[in-house]
C-alpha positions as semicolon CSV with decimal commas, in nm:
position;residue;x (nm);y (nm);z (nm)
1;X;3,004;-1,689;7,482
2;X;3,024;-1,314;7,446
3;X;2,987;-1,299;7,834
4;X;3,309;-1,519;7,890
5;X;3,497;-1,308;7,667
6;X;3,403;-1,005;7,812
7;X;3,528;-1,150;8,130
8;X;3,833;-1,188;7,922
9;X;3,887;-0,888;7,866
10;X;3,793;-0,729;8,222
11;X;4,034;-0,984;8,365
12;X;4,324;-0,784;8,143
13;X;4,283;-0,428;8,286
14;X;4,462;-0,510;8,619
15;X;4,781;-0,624;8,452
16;X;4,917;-0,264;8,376
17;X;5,270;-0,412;8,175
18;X;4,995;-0,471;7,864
19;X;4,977;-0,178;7,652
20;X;4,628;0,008;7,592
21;X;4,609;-0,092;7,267
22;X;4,739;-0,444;7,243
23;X;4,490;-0,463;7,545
24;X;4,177;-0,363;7,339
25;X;4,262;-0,496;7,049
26;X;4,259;-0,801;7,162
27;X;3,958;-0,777;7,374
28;X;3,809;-0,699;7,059
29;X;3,951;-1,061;6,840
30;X;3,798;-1,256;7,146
31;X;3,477;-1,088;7,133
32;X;3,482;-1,171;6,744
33;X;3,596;-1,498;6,769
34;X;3,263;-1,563;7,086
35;X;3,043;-1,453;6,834
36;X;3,133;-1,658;6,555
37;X;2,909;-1,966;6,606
38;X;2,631;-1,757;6,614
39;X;2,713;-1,564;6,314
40;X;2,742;-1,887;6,106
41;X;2,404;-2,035;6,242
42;X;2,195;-1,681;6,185
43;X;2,335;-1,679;5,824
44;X;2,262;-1,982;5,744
45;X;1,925;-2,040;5,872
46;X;1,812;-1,783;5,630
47;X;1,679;-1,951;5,307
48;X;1,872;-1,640;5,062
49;X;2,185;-1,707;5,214
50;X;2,450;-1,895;5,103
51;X;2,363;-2,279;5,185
52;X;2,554;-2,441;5,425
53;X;2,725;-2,713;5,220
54;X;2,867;-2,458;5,003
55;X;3,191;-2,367;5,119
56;X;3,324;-2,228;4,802
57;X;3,069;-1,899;4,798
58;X;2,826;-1,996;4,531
59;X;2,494;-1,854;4,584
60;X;2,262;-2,138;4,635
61;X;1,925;-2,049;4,730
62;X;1,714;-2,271;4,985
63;X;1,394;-2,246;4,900
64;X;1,246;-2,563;5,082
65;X;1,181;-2,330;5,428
66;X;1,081;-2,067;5,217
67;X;0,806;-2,305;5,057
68;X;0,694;-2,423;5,355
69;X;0,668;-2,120;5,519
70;X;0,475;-1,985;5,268
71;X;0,234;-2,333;5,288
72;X;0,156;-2,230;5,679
73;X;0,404;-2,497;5,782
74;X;0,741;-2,494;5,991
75;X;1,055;-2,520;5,822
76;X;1,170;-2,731;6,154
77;X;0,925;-2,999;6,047
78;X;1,080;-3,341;5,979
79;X;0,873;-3,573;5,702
80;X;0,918;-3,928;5,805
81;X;0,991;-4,137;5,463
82;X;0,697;-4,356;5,366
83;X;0,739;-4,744;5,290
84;X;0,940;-4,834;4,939
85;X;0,560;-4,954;4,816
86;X;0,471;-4,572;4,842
87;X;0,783;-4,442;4,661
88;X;0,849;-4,693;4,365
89;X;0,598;-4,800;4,124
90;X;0,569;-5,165;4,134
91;X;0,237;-5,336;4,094
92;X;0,328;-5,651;4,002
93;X;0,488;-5,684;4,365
94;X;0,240;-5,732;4,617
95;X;0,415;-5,718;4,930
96;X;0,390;-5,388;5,099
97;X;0,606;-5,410;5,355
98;X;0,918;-5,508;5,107
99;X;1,253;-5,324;5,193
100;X;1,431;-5,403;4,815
101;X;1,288;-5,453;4,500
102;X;1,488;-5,578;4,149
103;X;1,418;-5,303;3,910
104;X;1,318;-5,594;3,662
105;X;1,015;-5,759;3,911
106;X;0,843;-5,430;3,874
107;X;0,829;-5,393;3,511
108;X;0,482;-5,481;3,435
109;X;0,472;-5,483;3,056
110;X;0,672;-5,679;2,771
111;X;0,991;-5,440;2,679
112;X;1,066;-5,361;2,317
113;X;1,403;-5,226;2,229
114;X;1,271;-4,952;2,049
115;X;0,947;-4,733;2,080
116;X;0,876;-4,518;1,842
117;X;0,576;-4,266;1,762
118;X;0,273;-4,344;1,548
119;X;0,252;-4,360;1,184
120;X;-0,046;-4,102;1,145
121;X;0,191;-3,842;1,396
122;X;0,526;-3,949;1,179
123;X;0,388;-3,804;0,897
124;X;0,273;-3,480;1,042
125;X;0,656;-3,396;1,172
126;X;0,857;-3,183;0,940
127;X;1,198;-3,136;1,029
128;X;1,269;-2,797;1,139
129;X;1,482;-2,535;0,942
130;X;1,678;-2,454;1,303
131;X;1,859;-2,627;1,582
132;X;1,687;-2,752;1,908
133;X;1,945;-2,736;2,176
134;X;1,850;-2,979;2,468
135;X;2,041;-2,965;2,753
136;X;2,014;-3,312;3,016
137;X;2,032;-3,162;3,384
138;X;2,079;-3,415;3,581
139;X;2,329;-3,454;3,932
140;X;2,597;-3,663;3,879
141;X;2,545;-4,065;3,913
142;X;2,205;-3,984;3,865
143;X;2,146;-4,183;3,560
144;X;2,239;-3,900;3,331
145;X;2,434;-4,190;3,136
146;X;2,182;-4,399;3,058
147;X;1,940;-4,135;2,972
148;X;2,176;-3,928;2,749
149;X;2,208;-4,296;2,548
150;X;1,805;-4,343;2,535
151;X;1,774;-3,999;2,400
152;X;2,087;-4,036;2,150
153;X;1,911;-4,357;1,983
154;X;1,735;-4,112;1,823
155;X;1,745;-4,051;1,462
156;X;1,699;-3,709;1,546
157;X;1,950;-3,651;1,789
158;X;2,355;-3,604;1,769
159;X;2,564;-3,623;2,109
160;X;2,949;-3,494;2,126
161;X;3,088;-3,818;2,112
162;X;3,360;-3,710;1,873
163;X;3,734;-3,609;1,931
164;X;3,723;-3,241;1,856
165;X;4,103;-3,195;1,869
166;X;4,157;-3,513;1,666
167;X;4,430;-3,637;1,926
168;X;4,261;-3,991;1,950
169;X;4,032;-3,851;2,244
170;X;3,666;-3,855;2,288
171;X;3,571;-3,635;2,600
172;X;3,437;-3,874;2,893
173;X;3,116;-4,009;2,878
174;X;3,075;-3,775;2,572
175;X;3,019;-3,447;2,819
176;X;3,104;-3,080;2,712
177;X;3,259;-2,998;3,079
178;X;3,593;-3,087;2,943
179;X;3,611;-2,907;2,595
180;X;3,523;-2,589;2,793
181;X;3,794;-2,668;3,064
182;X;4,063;-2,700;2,777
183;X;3,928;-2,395;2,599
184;X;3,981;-2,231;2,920
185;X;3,589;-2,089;2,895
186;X;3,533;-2,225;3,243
187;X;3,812;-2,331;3,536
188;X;3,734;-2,671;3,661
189;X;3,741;-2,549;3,998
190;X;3,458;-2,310;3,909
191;X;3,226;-2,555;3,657
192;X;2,929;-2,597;3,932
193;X;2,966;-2,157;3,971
194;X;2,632;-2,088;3,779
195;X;2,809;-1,748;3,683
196;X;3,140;-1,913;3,563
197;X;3,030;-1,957;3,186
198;X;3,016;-1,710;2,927
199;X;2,771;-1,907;2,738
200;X;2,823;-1,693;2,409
201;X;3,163;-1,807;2,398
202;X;3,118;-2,141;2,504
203;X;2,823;-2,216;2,177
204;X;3,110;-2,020;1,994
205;X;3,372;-2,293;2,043
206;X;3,105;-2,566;2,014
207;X;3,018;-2,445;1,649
208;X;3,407;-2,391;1,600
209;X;3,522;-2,733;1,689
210;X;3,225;-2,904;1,556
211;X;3,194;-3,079;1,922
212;X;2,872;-3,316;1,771
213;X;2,871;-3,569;1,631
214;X;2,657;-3,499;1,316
215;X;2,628;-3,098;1,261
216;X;2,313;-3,140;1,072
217;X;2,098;-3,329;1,313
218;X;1,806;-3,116;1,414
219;X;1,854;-3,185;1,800
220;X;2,189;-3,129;2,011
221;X;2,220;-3,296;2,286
222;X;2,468;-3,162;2,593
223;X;2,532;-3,429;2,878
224;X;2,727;-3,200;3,164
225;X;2,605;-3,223;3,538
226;X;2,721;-2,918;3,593
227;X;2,463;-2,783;3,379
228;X;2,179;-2,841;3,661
229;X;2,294;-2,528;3,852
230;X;2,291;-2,333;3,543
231;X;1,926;-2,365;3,410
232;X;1,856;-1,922;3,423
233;X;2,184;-1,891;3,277
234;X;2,107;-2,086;2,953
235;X;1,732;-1,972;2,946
236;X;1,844;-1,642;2,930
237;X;2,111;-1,736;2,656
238;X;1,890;-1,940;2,486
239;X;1,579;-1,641;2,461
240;X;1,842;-1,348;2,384
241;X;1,987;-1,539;2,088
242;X;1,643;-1,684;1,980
243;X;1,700;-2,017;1,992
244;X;1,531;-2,288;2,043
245;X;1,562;-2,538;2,328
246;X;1,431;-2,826;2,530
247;X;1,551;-2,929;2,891
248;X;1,507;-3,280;3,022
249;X;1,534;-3,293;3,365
250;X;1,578;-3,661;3,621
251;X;1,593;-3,689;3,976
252;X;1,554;-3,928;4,204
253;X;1,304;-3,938;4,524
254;X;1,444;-3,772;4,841
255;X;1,428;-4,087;5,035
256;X;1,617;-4,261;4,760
257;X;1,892;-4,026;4,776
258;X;2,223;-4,040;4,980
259;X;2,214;-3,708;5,176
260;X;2,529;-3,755;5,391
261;X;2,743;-3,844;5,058
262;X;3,086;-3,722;5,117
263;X;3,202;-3,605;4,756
264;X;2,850;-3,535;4,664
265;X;2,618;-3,239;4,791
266;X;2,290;-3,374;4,734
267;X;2,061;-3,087;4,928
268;X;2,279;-2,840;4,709
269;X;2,160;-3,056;4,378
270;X;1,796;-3,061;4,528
271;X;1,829;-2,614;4,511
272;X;1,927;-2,633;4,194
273;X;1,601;-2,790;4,077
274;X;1,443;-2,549;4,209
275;X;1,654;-2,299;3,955
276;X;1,471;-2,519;3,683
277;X;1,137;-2,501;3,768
278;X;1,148;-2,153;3,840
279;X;1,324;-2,059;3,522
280;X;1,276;-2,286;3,227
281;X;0,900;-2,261;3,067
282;X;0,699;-2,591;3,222
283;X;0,647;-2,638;2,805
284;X;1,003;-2,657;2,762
285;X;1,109;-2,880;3,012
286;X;1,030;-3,284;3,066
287;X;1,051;-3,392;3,405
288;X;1,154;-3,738;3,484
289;X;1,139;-3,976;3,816
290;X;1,456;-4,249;3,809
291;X;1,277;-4,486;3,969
292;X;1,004;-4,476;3,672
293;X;1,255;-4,446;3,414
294;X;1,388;-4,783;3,578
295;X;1,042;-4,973;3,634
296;X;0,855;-4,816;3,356
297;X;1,072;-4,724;3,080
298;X;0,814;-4,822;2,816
299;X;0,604;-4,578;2,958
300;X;0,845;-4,284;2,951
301;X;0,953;-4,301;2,658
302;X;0,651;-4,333;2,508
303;X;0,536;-3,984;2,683
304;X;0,927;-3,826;2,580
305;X;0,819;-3,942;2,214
306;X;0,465;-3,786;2,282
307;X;0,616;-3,436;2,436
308;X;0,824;-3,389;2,127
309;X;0,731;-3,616;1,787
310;X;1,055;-3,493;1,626
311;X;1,279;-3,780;1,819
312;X;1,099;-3,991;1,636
313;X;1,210;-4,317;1,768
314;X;1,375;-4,418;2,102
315;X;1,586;-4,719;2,220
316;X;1,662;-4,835;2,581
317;X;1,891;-5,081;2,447
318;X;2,123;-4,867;2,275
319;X;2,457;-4,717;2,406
320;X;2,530;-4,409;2,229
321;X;2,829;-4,341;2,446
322;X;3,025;-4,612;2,352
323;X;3,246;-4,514;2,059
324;X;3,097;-4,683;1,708
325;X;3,435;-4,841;1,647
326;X;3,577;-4,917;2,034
327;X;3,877;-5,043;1,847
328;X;3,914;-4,758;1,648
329;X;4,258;-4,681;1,556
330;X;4,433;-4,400;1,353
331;X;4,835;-4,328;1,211
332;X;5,048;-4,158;1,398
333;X;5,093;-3,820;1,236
334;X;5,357;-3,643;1,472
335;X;5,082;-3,471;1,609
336;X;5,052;-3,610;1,968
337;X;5,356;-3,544;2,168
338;X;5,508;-3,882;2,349
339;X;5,451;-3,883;2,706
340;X;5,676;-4,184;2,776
341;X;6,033;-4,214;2,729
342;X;5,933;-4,560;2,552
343;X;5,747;-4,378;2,293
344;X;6,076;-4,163;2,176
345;X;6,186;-4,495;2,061
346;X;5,951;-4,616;1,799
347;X;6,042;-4,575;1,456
348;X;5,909;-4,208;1,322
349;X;5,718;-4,207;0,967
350;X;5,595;-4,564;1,021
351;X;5,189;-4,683;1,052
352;X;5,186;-4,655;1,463
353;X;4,870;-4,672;1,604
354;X;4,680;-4,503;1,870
355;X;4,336;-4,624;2,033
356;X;4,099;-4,384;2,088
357;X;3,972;-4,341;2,387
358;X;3,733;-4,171;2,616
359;X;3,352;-4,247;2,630
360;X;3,352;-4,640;2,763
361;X;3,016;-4,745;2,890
362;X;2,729;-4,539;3,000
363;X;2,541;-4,860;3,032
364;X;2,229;-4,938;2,819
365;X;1,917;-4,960;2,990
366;X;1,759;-5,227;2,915
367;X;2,067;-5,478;3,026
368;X;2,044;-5,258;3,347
369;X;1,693;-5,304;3,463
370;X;1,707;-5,658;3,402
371;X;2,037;-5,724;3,599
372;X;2,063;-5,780;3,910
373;X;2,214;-5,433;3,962
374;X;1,908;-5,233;3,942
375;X;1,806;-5,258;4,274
376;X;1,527;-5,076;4,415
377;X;1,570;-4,952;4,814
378;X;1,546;-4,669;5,097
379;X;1,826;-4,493;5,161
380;X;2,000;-4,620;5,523
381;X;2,021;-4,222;5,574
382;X;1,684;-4,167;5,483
383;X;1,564;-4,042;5,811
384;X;1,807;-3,756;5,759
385;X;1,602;-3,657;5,470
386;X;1,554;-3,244;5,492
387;X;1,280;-3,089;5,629
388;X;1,006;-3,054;5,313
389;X;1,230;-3,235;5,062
390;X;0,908;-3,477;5,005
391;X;0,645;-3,228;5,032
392;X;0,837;-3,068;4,724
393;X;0,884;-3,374;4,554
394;X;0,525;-3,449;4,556
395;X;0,409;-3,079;4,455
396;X;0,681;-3,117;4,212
397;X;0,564;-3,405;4,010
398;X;0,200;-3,407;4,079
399;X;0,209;-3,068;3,885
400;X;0,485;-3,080;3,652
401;X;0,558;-3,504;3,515
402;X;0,318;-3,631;3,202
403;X;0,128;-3,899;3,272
404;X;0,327;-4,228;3,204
């Protein structure tokens, strides 16, 4: 390329009407523009660059090559995806060579709707004098729904499924993303920027407003995706304010996930792991597998309740999301300006009603694994799984999940 536009340029000298410099400088723009390609690829084949999928200039470290490299292996190397049998944990299925599974044919115990720890434990909790601030980081439709409602079921636990503003409102699926959106803490453009949130001032408007749902509870819980690139960011919050914190972390396998997604970046949500290993203390943080939560959820909950005794009790047939009154409805005070030309017309100072709304259905988990919606399957993508992506994933969780 840089040969054809030098060409270019020699190919301009003879024609004396150019000027000197109009000549060179644009000699000079085709010479740039030859070199581009191999600009991009150079900066982006280095694993402290910025990563490829992130046009918008967020840092995003790749540390898969980096691993491997330092494991004596090439970063060109392409892991083929073993058989579902390999990936999922289903005993009770005894064909190897199956390509789906129902979620509910590989649950291999009976399924109570609630687990909770043992009596001689119970008594040995005391509830603590502080907070426990426990973030979920999960990607987005990765089951952070359903989890954030097994973890709410606890008697221990309060979620931010309330209307802060009191306009009739509660903020989807019960997330914080919004409430720091409207307090203009964080642009939505910028929530997935891991340096976008002043976190002092965000905990600042959470204790302002009130954002959960029972102050006192000892734990407080924060569904946000966004959160997942932004596990240093809230250690180092967390530690400088000493406070205390948990972090429960899902993901799914590598072959289970859709890589060529077109809204979602899912090798950019695979980096961002990384940022939680690295970062958050392996004492603080509970790593989950989907697929486990989905086939043996008896199992991980009993280990969540195990990690920390202070939840108590856990459900997986509870949906914590969902607004205690779904109906509920309030007077209209004057405080919610009409949107709709319809609405100037009703009769000020009577009883008009508003339904509140927000948080539908994050889906409780039982009814899930025993419909015929939790379906268990490889990815049709799967062979463009990244180079090391299950090498990771099995370093990952042979070191870091509790035994189930």
């Amino acid at each position: 390329m840089a040969d054809q536009s030098d060409r270019q340029c020699l190919s301009l000298a003879p024609v004396r009407t150019w000027p000197i410099k109009t000549a060179a400088l644009l000699c000079i723009v085709l010479t740039v523009i030859a070199l581009l390609p191999a600009t991009k690829q150079s900066l982006f084949s280095s694993g402290s660059q910025l990563h490829p999928s992130d046009e918008k200039g967020v840092k995003v470290r790749s540390k898969v090559d980096h691993f491997l490299v330092s494991e004596g292996d090439s970063p060109e190397t392409h892991d083929v995806c073993p058989r579902l049998s390999e990936v999922v944990y289903c005993p009770s299925n005894p064909d190897a060579n199956a390509q789906r599974l129902y979620c509910r044919d590989c649950i291999d115990e009976p399924l109570q709707d609630t687990y909770r720890i043992n009596a001689t434990v119970a008594q040995s909790v005391d509830q603590p004098e502080h907070k426990i601030y426990m973030p979920i980081l999960t990607p987005p439709f990765f089951g952070s729904s359903v989890l954030s409602n097994v973890l709410s079921s606890s008697p221990s636990v309060t979620n931010m499924c309330k209307d802060p503003y009191h306009r009739g409102r509660i903020p989807w699926q019960c997330e914080s993303t919004p409430m720091l959106v409207n307090e203009g803490i964080i642009k939505k453009k910028a929530r997935w920027d891991p340096m976008a949130t002043n976190w002092s001032e965000a905990y600042g408007a959470y204790e302002r407003l009130r954002v959960w749902s029972d102050m006192n509870a000892p734990i407080r819980l924060d569904k946000a995706p966004p959160n997942i690139a932004k596990a240093k960011q809230l250690v180092e919050y967390f530690e400088s304010q000493g406070l205390d914190y948990r972090f429960v972390v899902m993901m799914r396998h590598p072959c289970r996930k859709d890589w060529k997604h077109p809204d979602h970046e899912t090798e950019r949500y695979s980096n961002y792991l990384w940022d939680v290993v690295d970062y958050v203390p392996a004492e603080r943080r509970f790593m989950i597998n989907y697929d486990d939560l989905v086939t043996r959820p008896g199992a991980v909950v009993r280990s969540l309740l195990d990690w920390l005794p202070l939840l108590s009790s856990l459900s997986i047939n509870s949906n914590e999301l969902k607004p205690k009154q779904p109906n509920l409805l309030r007077q209209w005070q004057g405080t919610i300006k009409p949107k709709r030309p319809n609405e100037l017309r009703r009769r000020e100072g009577t009883n008009a009603t508003r339904r509140l709304q927000g948080a539908k259905d994050g889906g409780r988990l039982r009814s899930y694994v025993e419909s015929d919606k939790c379906r268990l399957a490889l990815r049709s993508d799967s062979n463009t799984t990244p180079a090391g992506e299950i090498v990771l994933w099995n370093k990952l969780f042979a070191n870091d999940r509790l035994p189930y």
